[in-house]
C-alpha positions, 0 to 999 in steps of 0.5 A: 828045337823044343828040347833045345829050347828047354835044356839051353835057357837053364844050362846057360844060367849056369855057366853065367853064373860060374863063368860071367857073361863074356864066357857066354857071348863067345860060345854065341858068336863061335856058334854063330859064326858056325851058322854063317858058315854053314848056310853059304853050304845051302842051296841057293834058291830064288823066289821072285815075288812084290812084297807090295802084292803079296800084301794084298793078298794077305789083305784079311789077314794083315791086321791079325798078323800085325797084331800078333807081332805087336803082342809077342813084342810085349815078350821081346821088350817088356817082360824081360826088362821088368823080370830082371825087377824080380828074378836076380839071379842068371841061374833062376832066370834060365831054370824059369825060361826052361819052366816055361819051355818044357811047359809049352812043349807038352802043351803045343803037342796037347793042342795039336792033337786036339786040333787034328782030330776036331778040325776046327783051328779058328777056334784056337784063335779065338780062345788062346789069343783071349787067354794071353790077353788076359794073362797080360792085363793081369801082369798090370796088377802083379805086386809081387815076384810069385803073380809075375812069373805065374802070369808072365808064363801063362802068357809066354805058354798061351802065346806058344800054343797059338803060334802053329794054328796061326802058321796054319791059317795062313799056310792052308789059304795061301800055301805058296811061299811068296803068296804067304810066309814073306808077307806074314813075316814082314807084318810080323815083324812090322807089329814086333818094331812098332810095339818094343818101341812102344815099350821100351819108350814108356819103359824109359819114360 
């Protein structure tokens, strides 16, 4: 998955760039049909749960949770929409998008390293929240395309960092499935809703 991640953003600037776009959405809906088709082979299997009591029992976590889907929102909307502002071209777009995940990739493993040996991963929710904060107040200030990509990557590469400790609070205190990865993702993606129309709102403004 991370290698992927890192090689798939710049070889598709590269084919945007000598075949257009329509050469792309192909290959995505090809592979995309490869996917349905490949899922129908996985084995069916049936939680039963009430998404209303599985809320309850995430009730400390339902706010960090829908906060953290209102922050990568700002990644979802914002971000690429005023990127376009700055960077033109498909193949400097996917070099940077693949900048950034190679970044990420070596900083995650750092990281998780770190965590394993000090057992202590609030402390990574504390700081690296913070520094993504920051890095997006800063984006306010950007006047130029250099400060955006620096700030904007930082953000992107500080919010990666955050995301298996935050899979991990969750996971450590409720590790059945129904009690919560459902719960977690329904406010994950209740704050990502919530916070791209927020967005693109202002945006269009």
């Amino acid at each position: 998955g991370p290698i992927l991640g890192v090689l798939i953003p710049g070889i598709k600037g590269f084919i945007v760039d000598k075949y257009g776009f329509e050469f792309i959405f192909i290959i995505s809906a090809l592979l995309a049909l490869f996917l349905f088709y490949m899922i129908t082979k996985v084995e069916n299997i049936k939680v039963k749960f009430s998404l209303f009591d599985s809320l309850k029992n995430i009730k400390g976590l339902r706010s960090i949770l829908f906060f953290e889907g209102l922050i990568e929102s700002v990644f979802f909307s914002m971000i690429p929409i005023v990127t376009l502002f700055y960077i033109k071209t498909p193949i400097k777009l996917g070099l940077f998008s693949s900048l950034i995940a190679i970044i990420t990739f070596f900083g995650t493993l750092l990281f998780g390293k770190i965590s394993d040996r000090i057992k202590n991963r609030k402390s990574f929710l504390y700081i690296l929240p913070a520094f993504v904060s920051l890095c997006i107040i800063s984006l306010g200030f950007s006047r130029d395309v250099y400060s955006w990509i620096i700030f904007s990557g930082l953000a992107g590469f500080f919010l990666s960092l955050s995301w298996p400790f935050m899979i991990a609070l969750v996971v450590d205190k409720y590790p059945k499935v129904e009690e919560s990865m459902i719960p977690r993702e329904f406010m994950l993606n209740f704050g990502r809703i919530i916070g791209m129309i927020i967005f693109i709102s202002l945006f269009a403004m």
